[in-house]
C-alpha distance (Angstrom), angle and dihedral (degrees) to the residues before:
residue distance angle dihedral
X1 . . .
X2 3.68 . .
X3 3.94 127.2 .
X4 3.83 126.0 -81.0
X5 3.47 108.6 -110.4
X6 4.36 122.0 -130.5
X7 3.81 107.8 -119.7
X8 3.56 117.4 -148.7
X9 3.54 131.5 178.3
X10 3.66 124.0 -139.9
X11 4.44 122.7 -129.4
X12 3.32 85.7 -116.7
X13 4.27 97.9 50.0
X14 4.03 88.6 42.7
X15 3.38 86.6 51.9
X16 3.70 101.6 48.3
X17 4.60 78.9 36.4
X18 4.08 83.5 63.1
X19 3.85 110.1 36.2
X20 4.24 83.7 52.8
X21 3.54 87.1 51.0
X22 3.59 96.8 46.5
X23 4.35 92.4 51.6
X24 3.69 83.3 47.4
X25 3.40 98.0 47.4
X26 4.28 89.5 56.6
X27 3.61 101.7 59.3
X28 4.33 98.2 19.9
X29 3.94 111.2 26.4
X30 3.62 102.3 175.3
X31 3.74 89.4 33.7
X32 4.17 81.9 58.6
X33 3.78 88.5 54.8
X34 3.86 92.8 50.4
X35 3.69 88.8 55.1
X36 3.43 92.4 51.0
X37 3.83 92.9 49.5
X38 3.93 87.3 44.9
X39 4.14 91.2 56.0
X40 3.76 88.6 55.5
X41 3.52 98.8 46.4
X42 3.82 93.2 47.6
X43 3.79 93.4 40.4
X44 4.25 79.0 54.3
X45 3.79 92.6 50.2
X46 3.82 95.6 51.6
X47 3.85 85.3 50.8
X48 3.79 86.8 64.3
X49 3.83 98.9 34.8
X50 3.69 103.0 22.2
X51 3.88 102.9 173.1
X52 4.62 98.2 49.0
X53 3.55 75.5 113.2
X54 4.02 127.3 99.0
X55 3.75 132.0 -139.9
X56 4.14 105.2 -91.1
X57 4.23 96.8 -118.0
X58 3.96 82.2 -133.5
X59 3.77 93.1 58.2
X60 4.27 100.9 82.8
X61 3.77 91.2 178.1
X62 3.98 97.9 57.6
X63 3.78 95.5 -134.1
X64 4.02 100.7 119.9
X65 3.79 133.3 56.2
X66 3.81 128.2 -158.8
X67 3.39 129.6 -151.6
X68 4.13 132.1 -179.6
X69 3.56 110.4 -119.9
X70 4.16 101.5 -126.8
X71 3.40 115.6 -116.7
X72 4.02 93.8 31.9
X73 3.07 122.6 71.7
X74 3.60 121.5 -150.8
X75 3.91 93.8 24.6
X76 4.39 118.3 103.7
X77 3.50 137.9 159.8
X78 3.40 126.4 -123.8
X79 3.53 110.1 -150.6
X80 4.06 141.5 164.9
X81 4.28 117.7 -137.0
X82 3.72 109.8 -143.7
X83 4.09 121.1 179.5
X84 3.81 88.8 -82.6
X85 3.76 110.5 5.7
X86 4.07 129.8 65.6
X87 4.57 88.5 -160.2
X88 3.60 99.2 -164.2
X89 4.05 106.9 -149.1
X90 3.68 115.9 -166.9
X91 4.06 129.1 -2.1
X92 3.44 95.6 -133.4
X93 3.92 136.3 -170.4
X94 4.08 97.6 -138.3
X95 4.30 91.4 -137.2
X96 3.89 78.1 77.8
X97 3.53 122.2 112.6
X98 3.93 85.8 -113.6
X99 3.92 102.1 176.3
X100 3.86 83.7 59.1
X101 4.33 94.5 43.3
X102 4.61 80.0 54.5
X103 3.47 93.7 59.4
X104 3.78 93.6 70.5
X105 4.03 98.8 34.4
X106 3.87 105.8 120.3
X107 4.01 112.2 -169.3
């Protein structure tokens, strides 16, 4: 059985985490709080099974994985496995221009 991962969350993904939230929240409160609920839960999961994601084609270097948060469509993580940590990067909503959001991701 191999070891839990720690999860951590960047400024910059808690950040992009609350100001989706937040435009949620305006038009769809209680959808806002099941996307919050659904961040955790994922951010749990790749704890446990840090590498279900795949290699973003836009990422040349292979550092990053992205995967769709279930339940909403268009939203990922982009997130870096080290030996103990899964360091998620940016919540992202996948229509983005996301080659040009990786350019300013600092680890």
């Amino acid at each position: 059985m191999s070891k839990r991962h720690t999860v951590l969350f960047t400024k910059t993904a808690k950040d992009d985490s609350q100001n989706y939230y937040e435009r949620i929240k305006k038009e769809e409160p209680t959808v806002a709080e099941a996307f919050k609920s659904k961040l955790r839960e994922h951010a749990s999961l790749l704890g446990e099974f840090p590498r279900i994601g795949r290699s973003p084609e836009y990422d040349s270097d292979g550092i990053y994985l992205q995967t769709p948060i279930p339940g909403f469509k268009g939203f990922a993580f982009i997130y870096v496995v080290t030996e103990e940590k899964v360091i998620i990067v940016r919540v992202v909503n996948t229509r983005m221009d996301l080659p040009e959001i990786l350019k300013y991701v600092e680890i």
